[in-house]
Every structure is written in C-alpha cells, then in structure tokens.
TORKOL-4160 file (C-alpha; in steps of 0.2 Angstrom, whole numbers, padded with zeros to 4 digits, m for minus):
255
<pt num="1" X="0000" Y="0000" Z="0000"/>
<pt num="2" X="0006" Y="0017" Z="m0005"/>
<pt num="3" X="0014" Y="0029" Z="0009"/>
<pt num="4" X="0008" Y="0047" Z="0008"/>
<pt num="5" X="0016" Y="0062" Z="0017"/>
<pt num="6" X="0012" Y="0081" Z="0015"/>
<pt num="7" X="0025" Y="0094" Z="0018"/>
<pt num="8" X="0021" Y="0111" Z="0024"/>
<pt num="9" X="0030" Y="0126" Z="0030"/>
<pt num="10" X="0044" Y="0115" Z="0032"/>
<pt num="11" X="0036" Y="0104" Z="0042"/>
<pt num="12" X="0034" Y="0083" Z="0035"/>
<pt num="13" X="0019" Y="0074" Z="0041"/>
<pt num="14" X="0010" Y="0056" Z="0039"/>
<pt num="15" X="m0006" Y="0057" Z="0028"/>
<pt num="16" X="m0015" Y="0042" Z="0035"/>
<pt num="17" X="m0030" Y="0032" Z="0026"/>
<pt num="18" X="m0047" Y="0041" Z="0025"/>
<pt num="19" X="m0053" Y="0057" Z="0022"/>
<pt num="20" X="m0044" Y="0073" Z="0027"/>
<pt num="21" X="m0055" Y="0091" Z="0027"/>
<pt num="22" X="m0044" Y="0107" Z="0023"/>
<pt num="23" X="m0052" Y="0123" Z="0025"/>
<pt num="24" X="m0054" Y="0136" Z="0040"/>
<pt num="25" X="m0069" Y="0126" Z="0054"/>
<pt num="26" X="m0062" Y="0118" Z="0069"/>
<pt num="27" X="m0071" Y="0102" Z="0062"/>
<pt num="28" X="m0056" Y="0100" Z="0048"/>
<pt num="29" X="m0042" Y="0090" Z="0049"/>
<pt num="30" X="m0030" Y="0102" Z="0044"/>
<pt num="31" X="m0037" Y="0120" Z="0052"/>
<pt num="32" X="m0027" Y="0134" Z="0039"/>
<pt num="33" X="m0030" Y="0152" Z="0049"/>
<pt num="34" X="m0032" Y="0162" Z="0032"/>
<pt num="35" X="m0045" Y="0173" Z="0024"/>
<pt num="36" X="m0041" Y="0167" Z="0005"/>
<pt num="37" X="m0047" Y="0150" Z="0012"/>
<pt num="38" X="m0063" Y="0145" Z="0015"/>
<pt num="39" X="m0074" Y="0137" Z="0030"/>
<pt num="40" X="m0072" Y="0119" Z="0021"/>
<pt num="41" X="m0062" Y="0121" Z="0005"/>
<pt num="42" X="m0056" Y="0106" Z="0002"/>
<pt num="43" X="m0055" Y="0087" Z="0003"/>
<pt num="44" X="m0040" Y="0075" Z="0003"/>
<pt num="45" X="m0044" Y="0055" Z="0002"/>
<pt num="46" X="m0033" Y="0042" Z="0005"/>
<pt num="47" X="m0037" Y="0025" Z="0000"/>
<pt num="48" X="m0028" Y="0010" Z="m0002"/>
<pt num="49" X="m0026" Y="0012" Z="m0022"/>
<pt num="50" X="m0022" Y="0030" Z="m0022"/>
<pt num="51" X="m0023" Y="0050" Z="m0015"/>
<pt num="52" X="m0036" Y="0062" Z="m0023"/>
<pt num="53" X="m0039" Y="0077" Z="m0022"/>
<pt num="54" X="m0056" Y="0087" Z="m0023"/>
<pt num="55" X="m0061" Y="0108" Z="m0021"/>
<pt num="56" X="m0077" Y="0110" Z="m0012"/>
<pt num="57" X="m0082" Y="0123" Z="m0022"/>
<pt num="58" X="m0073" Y="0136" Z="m0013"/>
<pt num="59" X="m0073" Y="0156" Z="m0013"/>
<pt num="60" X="m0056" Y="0156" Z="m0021"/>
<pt num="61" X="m0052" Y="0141" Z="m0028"/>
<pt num="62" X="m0041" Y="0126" Z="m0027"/>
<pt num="63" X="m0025" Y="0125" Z="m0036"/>
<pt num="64" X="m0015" Y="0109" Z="m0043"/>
<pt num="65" X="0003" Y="0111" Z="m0049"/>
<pt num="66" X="m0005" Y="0129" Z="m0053"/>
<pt num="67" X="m0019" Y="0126" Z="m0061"/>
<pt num="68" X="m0038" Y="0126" Z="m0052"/>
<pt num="69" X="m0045" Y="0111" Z="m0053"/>
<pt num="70" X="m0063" Y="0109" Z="m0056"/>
<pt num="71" X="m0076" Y="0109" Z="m0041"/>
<pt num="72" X="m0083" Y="0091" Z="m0034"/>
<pt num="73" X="m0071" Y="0082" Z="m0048"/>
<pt num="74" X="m0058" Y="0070" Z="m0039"/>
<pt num="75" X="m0041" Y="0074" Z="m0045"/>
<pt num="76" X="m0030" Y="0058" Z="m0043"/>
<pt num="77" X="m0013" Y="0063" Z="m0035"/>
<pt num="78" X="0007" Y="0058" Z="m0036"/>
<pt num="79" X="0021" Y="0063" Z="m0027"/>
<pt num="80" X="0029" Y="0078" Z="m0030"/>
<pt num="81" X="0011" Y="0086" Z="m0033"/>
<pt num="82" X="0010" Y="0105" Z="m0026"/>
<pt num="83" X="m0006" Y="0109" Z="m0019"/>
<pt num="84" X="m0011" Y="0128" Z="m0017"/>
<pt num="85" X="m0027" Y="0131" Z="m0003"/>
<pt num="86" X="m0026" Y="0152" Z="0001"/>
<pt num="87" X="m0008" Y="0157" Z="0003"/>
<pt num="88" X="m0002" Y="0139" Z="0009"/>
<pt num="89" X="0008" Y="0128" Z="m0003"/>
<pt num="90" X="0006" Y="0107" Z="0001"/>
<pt num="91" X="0017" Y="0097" Z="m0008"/>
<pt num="92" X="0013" Y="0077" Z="m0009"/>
<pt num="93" X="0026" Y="0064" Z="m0005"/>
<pt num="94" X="0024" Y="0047" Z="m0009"/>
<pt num="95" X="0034" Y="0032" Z="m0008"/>
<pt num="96" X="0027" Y="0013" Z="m0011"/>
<pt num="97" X="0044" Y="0008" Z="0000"/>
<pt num="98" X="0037" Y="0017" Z="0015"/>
<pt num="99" X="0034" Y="0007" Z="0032"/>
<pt num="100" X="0019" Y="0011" Z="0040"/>
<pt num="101" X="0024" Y="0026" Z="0051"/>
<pt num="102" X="0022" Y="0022" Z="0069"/>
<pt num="103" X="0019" Y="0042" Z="0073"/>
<pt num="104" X="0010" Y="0045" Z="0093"/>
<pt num="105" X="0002" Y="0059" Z="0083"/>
<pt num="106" X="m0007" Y="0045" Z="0074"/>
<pt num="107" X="m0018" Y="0043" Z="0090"/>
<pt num="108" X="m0025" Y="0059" Z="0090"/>
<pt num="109" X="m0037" Y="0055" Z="0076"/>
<pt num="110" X="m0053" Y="0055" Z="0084"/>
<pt num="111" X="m0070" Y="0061" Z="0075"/>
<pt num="112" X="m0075" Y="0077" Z="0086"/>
<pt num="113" X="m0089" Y="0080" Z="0070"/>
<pt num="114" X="m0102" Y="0071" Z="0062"/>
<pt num="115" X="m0093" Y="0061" Z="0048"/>
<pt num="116" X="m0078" Y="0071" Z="0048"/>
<pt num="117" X="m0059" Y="0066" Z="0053"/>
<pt num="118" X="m0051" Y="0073" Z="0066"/>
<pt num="119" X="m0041" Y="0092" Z="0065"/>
<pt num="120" X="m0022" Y="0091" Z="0066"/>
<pt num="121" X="m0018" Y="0097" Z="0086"/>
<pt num="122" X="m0002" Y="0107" Z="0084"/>
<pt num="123" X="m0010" Y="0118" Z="0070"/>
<pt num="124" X="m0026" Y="0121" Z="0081"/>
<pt num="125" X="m0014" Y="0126" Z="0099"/>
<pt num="126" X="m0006" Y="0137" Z="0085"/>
<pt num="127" X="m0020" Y="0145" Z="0081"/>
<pt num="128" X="m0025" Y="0146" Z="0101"/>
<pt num="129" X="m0011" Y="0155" Z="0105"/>
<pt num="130" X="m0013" Y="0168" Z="0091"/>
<pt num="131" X="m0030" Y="0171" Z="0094"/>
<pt num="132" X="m0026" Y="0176" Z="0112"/>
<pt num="133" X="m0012" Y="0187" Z="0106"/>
<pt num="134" X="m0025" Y="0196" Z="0094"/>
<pt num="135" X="m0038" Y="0198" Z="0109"/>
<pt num="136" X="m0048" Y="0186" Z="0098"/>
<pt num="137" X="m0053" Y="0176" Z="0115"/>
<pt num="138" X="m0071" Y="0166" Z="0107"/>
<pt num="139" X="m0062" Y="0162" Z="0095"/>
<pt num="140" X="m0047" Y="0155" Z="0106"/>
<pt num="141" X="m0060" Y="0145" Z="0117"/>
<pt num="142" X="m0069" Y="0137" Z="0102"/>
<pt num="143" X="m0051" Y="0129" Z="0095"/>
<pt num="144" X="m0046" Y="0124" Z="0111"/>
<pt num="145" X="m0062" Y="0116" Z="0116"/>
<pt num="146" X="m0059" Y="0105" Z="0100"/>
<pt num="147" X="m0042" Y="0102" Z="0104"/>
<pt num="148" X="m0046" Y="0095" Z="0121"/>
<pt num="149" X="m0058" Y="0083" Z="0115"/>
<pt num="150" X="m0045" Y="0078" Z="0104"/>
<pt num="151" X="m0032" Y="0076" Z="0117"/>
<pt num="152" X="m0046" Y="0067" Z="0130"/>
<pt num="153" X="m0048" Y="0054" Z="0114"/>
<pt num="154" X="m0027" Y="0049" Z="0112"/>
<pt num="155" X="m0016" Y="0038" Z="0118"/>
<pt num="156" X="m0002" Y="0050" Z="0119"/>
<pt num="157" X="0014" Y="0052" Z="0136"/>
<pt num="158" X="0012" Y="0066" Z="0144"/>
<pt num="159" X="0028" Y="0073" Z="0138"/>
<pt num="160" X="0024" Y="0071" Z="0121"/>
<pt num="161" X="0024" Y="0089" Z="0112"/>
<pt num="162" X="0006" Y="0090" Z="0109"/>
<pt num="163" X="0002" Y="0087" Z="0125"/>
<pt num="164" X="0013" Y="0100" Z="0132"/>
<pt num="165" X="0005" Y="0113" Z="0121"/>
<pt num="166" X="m0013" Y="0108" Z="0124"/>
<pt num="167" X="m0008" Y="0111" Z="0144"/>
<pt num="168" X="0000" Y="0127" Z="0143"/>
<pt num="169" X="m0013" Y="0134" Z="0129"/>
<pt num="170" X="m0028" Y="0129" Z="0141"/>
<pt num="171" X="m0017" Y="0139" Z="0154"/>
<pt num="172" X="m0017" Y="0153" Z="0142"/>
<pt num="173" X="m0034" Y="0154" Z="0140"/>
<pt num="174" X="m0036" Y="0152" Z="0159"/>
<pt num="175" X="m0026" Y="0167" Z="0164"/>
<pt num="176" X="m0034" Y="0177" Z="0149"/>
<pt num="177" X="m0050" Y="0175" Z="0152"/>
<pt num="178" X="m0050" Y="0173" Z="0171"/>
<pt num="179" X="m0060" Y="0159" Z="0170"/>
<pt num="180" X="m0056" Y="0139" Z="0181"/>
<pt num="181" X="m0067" Y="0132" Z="0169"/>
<pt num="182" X="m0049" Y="0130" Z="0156"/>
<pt num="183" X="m0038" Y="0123" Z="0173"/>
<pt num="184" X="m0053" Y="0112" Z="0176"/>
<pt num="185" X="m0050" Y="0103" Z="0159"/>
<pt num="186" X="m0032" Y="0103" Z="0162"/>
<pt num="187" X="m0034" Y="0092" Z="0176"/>
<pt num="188" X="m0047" Y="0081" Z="0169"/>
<pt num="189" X="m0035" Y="0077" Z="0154"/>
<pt num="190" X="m0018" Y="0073" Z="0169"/>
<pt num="191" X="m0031" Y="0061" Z="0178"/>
<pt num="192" X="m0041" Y="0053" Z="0159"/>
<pt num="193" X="m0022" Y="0050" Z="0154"/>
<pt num="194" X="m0014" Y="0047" Z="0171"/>
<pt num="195" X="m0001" Y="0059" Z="0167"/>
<pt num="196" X="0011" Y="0064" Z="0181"/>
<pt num="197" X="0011" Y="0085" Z="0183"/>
<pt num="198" X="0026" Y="0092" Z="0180"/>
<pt num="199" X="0032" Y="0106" Z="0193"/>
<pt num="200" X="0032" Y="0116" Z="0177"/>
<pt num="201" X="0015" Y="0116" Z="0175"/>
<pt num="202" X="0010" Y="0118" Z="0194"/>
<pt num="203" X="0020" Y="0133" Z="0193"/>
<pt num="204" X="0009" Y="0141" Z="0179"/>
<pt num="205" X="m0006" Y="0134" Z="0187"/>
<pt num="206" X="m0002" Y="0145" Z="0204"/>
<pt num="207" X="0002" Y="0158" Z="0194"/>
<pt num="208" X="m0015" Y="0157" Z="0185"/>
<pt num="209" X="m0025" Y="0155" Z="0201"/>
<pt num="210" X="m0018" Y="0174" Z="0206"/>
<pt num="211" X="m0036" Y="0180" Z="0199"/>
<pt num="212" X="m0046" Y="0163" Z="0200"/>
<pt num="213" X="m0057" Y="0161" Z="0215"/>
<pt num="214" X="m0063" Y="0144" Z="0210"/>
<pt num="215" X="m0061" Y="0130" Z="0198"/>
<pt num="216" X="m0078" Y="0123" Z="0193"/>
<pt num="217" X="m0081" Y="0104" Z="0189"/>
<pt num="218" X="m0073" Y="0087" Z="0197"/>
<pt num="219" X="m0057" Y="0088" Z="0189"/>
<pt num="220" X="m0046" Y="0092" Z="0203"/>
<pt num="221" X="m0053" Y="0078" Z="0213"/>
<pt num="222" X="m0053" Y="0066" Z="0198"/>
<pt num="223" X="m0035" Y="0069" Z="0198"/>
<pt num="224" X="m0033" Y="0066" Z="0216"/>
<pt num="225" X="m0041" Y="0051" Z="0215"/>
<pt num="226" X="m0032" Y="0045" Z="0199"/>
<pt num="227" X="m0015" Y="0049" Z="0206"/>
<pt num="228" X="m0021" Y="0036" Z="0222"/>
<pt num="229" X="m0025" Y="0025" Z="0211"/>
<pt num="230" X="m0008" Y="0026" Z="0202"/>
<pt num="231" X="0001" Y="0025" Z="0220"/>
<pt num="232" X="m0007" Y="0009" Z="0224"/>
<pt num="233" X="m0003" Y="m0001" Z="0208"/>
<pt num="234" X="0015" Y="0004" Z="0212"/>
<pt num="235" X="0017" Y="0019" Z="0201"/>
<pt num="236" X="0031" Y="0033" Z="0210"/>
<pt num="237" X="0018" Y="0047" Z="0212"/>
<pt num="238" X="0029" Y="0061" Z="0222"/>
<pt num="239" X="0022" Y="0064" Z="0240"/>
<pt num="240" X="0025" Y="0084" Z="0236"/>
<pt num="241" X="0013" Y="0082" Z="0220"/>
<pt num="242" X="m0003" Y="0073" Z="0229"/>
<pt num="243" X="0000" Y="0085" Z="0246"/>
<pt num="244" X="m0001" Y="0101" Z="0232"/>
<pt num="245" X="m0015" Y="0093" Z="0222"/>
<pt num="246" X="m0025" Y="0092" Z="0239"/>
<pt num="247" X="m0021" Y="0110" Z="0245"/>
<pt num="248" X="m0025" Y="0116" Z="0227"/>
<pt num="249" X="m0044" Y="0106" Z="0228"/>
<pt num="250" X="m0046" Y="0112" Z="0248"/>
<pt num="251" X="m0043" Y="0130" Z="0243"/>
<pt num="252" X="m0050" Y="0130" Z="0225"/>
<pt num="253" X="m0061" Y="0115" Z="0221"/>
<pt num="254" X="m0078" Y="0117" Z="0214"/>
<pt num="255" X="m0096" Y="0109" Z="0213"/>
C-alpha cells in the first residue's frame, strides 16, 4: 500500500488512510487560519489504491501544480504534486517503499464532527495562542475546546509535544479569560491519561489562580483520585505532588 506524506512550511507529516478536510472550521483535519481560504475548502482522500484530491467549491479556488482544478471532480494525486489552498503551498510525498509510520500523533485522530476526521492538534494550539495574542478570545476557546476533546480521545505520554502545548494553551486561556473552567479541563486530561504533573505546570497553574477564585467541575478531585490509584498499583507518584494537588482542591475546588 502506497505511503503518503504532506510537507508544509517546512514541516513533513504522515497522511493516514481516510478522508482529510482542509479549509478554516475547527471540524477540519488540517485548520489553515487564512481569509483566502474557505470554511471547508477542500478534501483530501486516502485509500488503499491511491490520493485524490477534490475543491469543495470554494470562494477562491483550489490550485494543482497551478492550475484550479474543477469543483466536486476527484483529482488523482502523485508525489511531487504541489497543492495551493489560500496562501499555503502542500506538496505530496509518496513512496510505495514506506513502512507504516508508527507516529503517537497517529492517536490523535478521533471524530469530534459528524462524519468528519479529526483536526491536526499542533496547528489548532497554534491558532489558540494567536487568537489570544489578537484579543480574539471566542475564537481562542472554540479551537481549544476541539483540541481538548482531541487530546481526552489519544493515547499520547504526557511529555509528548502536543500534550505539552494543549496544557500550557488551556493555561493561556485560563489566565486570559479569568476563568477555572480551562484549569478544570487541564486536570481532567492529567487524571483521563494518568499523566504525572510536572512542577512546570503547577508553577503556571499557581500563577493562573492569582485572579481565580474557583475551579468549577470534578477535575481536581478526579485527579486526586487517579494519582491514588496510580500510587497503589506501584506507580512513583511524588508525595509533594498529591499534598499540592490536595491544597489546590481544599482551597480551590468546585461543585
């Protein structure tokens, strides 16, 4: 079975079987943060034959090796292939030799839309922490809600890069919006995962709580129960780490 990878300001990734939405909405598999592009613009579908490519009838067009292709007709693809969606250029790599790729990123597909495939994370926190830059703070929330339920759905260390950018955007958010409700769904992806917290993050929690009165939800005592649960089945869960976890949900848990 042919192997297919994109390439992307400068970054290489694994294109996996099934079909991949391009285009502005949370709900795509590759989120592209540009006003040339539209809300779903178009459509990449990996079988086991072959890679096509199909325009959703978008405002500006999609463009093959320069040329816009025709709207709704399934352009067959080969490597080398230079895609044009907006101001972005994706350039097809294919090689038949290819071993599976045995990526973590590969567990964060999971279907957060009806009949779509998943977003691709680290483009999403990207467009997080923008969005908090440009005061855009709606728009922050609704690309990090879909990257939390991402995250809630893999199988991923807690060290892993994505994981370490989900954290510190949901942080982000927190501290910009004031609001436990973010620090809440940090702690409820450290227990769903069993991740240790990392002094690092404690640190940035603190500093977020500075103008948090509470954080709403069961995360904080989710966590404190997971992190028993890990200390029983003989994990090495710091003492400092459950003491602070239960001054944190004595001071600042929530109903």
């Amino acid at each position: 079975m042919p192997q297919y990878k994109i390439k992307i300001g400068g970054r290489t990734l694994p294109l996996p079987p099934g079909t991949h939405l391009v285009g502005r909405m949370s709900d795509c598999w590759m989120v592209l943060d540009d006003d040339l592009v539209s809300r779903y613009h178009a459509r990449l579908l990996v079988t086991s034959d072959n890679l096509s490519l199909e325009d959703l009838q978008s405002s500006n067009g999609t463009f093959l090796n320069s040329e816009r292709i025709t709207a709704r007709t399934k352009i067959p693809l080969k490597h080398g292939d230079a895609i044009r969606v907006g101001r972005e250029v994706i350039s097809i790599i294919s090689d038949g030799s290819l071993a599976p790729v045995d990526d973590p990123m590969d567990s964060l597909r999971k279907t957060i839309g009806p009949h779509e495939e998943t977003q691709f994370p680290q483009l999403i926190s990207q467009l997080v922490q923008k969005s908090l830059k440009v005061g855009k703070l709606k728009e922050a929330e609704r690309y990090a809600l879909a990257l939390t339920n991402q995250l809630m759905g893999a199988k991923v260390p807690g060290d892993h890069p994505t994981a370490r950018s989900c954290i510190s955007c949901l942080i982000a958010l927190a501290t910009k919006s004031s609001s436990g409700v973010w620090l809440d769904r940090v702690f409820r992806l450290h227990a769903g995962h069993g991740w240790l917290m990392s002094t690092e993050v404690i640190a940035d929690i603190r500093s977020a709580l500075n103008q948090i009165a509470r954080i709403p939800g069961k995360g904080l005592s989710e966590y404190e129960k997971k992190l028993r649960e890990l200390s029983r089945e003989g994990v090495a869960v710091p003492k400092s780490l459950m003491q602070t976890i239960a001054e944190l949900r004595d001071a600042y848990g929530g109903l």
